[in-house]
C-alpha atoms as a printed R data frame, in Angstrom:
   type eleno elety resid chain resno      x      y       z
1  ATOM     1    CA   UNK     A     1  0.000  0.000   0.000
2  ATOM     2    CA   UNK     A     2  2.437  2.206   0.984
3  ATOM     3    CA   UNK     A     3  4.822  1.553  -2.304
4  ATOM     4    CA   UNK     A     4  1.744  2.592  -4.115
5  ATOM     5    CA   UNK     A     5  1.285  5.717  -3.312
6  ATOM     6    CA   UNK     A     6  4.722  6.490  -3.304
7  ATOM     7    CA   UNK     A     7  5.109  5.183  -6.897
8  ATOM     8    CA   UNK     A     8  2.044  7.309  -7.693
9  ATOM     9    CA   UNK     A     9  3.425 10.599  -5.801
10 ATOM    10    CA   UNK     A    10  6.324  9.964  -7.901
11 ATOM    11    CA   UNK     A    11  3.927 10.089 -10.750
12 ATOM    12    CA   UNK     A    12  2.462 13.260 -10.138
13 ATOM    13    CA   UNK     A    13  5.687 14.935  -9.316
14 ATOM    14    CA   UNK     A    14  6.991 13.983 -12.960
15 ATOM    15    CA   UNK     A    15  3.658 14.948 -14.898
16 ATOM    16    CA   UNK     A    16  4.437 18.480 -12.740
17 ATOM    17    CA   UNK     A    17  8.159 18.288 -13.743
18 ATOM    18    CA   UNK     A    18  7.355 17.936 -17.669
19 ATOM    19    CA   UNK     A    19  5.098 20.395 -17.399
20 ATOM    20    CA   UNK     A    20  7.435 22.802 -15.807
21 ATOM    21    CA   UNK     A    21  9.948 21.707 -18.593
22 ATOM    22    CA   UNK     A    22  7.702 22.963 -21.624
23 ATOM    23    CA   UNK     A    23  6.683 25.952 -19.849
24 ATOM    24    CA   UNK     A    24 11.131 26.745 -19.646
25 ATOM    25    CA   UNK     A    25 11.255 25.573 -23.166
26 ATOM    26    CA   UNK     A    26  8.292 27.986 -24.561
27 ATOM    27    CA   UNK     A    27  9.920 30.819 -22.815
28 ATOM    28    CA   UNK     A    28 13.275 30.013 -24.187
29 ATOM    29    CA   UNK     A    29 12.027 30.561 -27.769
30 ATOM    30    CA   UNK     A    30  9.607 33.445 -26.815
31 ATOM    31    CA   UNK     A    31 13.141 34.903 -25.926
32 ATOM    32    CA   UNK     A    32 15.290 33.956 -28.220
33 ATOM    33    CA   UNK     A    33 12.792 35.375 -30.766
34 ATOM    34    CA   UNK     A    34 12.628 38.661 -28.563
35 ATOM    35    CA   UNK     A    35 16.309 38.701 -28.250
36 ATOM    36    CA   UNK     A    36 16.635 38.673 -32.309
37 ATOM    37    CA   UNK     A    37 14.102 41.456 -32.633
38 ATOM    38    CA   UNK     A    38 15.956 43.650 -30.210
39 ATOM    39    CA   UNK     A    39 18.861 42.634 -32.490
40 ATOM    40    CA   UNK     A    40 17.361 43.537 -35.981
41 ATOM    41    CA   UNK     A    41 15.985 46.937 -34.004
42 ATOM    42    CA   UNK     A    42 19.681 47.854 -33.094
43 ATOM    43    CA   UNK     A    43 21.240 47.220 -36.717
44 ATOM    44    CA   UNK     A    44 17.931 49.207 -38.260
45 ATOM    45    CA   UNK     A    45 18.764 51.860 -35.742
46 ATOM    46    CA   UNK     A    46 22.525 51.987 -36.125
47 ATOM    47    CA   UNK     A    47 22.193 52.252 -39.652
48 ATOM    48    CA   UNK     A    48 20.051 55.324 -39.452
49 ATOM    49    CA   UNK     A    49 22.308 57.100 -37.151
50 ATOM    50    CA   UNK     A    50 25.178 56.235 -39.479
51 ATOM    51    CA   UNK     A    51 22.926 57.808 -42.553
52 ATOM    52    CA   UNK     A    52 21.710 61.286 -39.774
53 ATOM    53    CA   UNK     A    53 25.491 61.555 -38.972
54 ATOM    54    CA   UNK     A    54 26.574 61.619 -42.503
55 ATOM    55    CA   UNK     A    55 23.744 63.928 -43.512
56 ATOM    56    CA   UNK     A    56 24.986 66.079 -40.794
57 ATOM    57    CA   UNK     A    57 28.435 66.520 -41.249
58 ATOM    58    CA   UNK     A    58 27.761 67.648 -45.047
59 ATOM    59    CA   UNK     A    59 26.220 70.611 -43.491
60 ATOM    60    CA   UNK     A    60 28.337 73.502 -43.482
61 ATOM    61    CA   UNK     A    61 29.112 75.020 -39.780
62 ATOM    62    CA   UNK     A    62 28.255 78.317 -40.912
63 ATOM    63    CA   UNK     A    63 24.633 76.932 -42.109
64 ATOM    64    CA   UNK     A    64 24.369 75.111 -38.621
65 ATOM    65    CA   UNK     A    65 26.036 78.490 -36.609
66 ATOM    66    CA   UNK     A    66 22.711 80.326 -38.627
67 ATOM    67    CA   UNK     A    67 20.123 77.661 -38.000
68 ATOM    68    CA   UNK     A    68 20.856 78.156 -34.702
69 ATOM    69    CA   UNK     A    69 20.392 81.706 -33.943
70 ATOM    70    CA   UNK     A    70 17.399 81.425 -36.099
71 ATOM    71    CA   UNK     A    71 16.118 78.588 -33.453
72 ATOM    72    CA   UNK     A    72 17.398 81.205 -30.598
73 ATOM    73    CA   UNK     A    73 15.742 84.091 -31.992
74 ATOM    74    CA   UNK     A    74 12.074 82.123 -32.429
75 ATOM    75    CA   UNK     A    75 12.709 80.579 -28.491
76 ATOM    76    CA   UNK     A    76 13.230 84.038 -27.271
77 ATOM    77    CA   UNK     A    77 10.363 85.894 -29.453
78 ATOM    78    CA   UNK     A    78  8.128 82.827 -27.600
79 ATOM    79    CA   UNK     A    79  9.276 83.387 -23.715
């Protein structure tokens, strides 16, 4: 009596145990999946700062020295 319901606490405990296995497993893919989103996000970012960066260093200084008191001049007409 007492060997069967051991054997069939064992039972249990291993049903629980596989469970708990796929449960790890589906989260390991959820984020490995996240992990290579975050991944493509980075390169699509890095490449568009690489692109801004270039755009911005074609601008003259004086054209970004003007801009700029232009931007000063409408922030201080606002206050």
């Amino acid at each position: 009596m007492l060997i069967n319901i051991s054997l069939d606490f064992q039972a249990r405990q291993m049903k629980k145990l596989q469970i708990v296995e796929q449960m790890i497993s589906r989260h390991e893919a959820s984020l490995t999946k996240a992990h290579q989103q975050l991944a493509d996000d980075q390169e699509q970012y890095d490449a568009h700062t690489q692109k801004s960066n270039v755009f911005s260093r074609n601008i003259p200084d004086t054209t970004k020295w003007m801009f700029g008191q232009y931007l000063r001049r409408i922030q201080t007409n606002e206050k």
